[in-house]
Backbone as CSV, one residue per row, in Angstrom:
resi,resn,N_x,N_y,N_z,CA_x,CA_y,CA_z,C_x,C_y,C_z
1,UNK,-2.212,-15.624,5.456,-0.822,-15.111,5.408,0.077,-16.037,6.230
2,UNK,1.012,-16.671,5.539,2.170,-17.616,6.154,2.919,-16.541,7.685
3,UNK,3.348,-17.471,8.306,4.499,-16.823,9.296,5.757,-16.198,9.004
4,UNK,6.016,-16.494,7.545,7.408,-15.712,6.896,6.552,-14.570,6.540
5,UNK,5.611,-14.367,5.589,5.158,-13.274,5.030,5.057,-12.471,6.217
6,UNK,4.131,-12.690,7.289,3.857,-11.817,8.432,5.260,-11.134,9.141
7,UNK,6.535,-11.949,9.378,7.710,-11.611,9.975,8.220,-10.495,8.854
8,UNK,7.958,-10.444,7.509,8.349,-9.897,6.391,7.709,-8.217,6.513
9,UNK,6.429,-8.551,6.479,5.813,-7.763,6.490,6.067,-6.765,8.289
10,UNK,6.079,-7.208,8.872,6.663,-6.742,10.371,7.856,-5.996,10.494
11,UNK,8.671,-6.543,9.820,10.340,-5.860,9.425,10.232,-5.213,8.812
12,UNK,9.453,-5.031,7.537,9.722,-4.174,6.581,8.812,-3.357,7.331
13,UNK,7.789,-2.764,8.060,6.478,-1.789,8.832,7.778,-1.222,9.767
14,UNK,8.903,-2.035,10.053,9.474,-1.991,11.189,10.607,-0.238,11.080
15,UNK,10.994,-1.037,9.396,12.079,-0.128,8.626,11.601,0.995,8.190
16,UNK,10.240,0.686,7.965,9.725,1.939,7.019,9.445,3.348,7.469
17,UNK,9.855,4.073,6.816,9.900,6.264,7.307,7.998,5.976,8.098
18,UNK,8.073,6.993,8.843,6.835,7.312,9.311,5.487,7.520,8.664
19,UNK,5.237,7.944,7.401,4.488,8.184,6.514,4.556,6.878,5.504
20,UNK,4.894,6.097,5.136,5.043,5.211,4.925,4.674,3.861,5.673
21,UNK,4.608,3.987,6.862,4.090,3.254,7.613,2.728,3.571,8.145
22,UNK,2.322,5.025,8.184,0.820,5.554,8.163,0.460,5.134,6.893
23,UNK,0.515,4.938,5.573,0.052,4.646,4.378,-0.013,3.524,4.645
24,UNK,0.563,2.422,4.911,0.080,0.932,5.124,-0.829,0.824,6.053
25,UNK,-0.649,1.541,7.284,-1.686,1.354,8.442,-3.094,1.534,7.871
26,UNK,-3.147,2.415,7.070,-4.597,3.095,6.189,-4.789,1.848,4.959
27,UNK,-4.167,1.532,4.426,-4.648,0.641,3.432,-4.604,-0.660,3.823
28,UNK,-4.110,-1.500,5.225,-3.732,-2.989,5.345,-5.199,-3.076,6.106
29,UNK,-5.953,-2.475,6.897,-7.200,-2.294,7.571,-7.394,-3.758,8.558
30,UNK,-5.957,-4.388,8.719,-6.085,-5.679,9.768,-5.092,-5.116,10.324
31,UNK,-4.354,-3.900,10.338,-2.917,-3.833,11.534,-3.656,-3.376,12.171
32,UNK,-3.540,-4.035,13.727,-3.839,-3.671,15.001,-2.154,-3.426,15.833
């Protein structure tokens, strides 16, 4: 994963409703 994708992906985890961000946490299985 490039350094844009990751900053991308960070902002958008950043923006996202609470449940929405538990649904990625459960399916990305590398967010620490």
């Amino acid at each position: 994963m490039s350094y844009e994708e990751l900053q991308a992906k960070l902002f958008g985890d950043m923006a996202a409703p609470q449940e929405k961000r538990k649904k990625w946490t459960e399916e990305d299985g590398e967010h620490d």
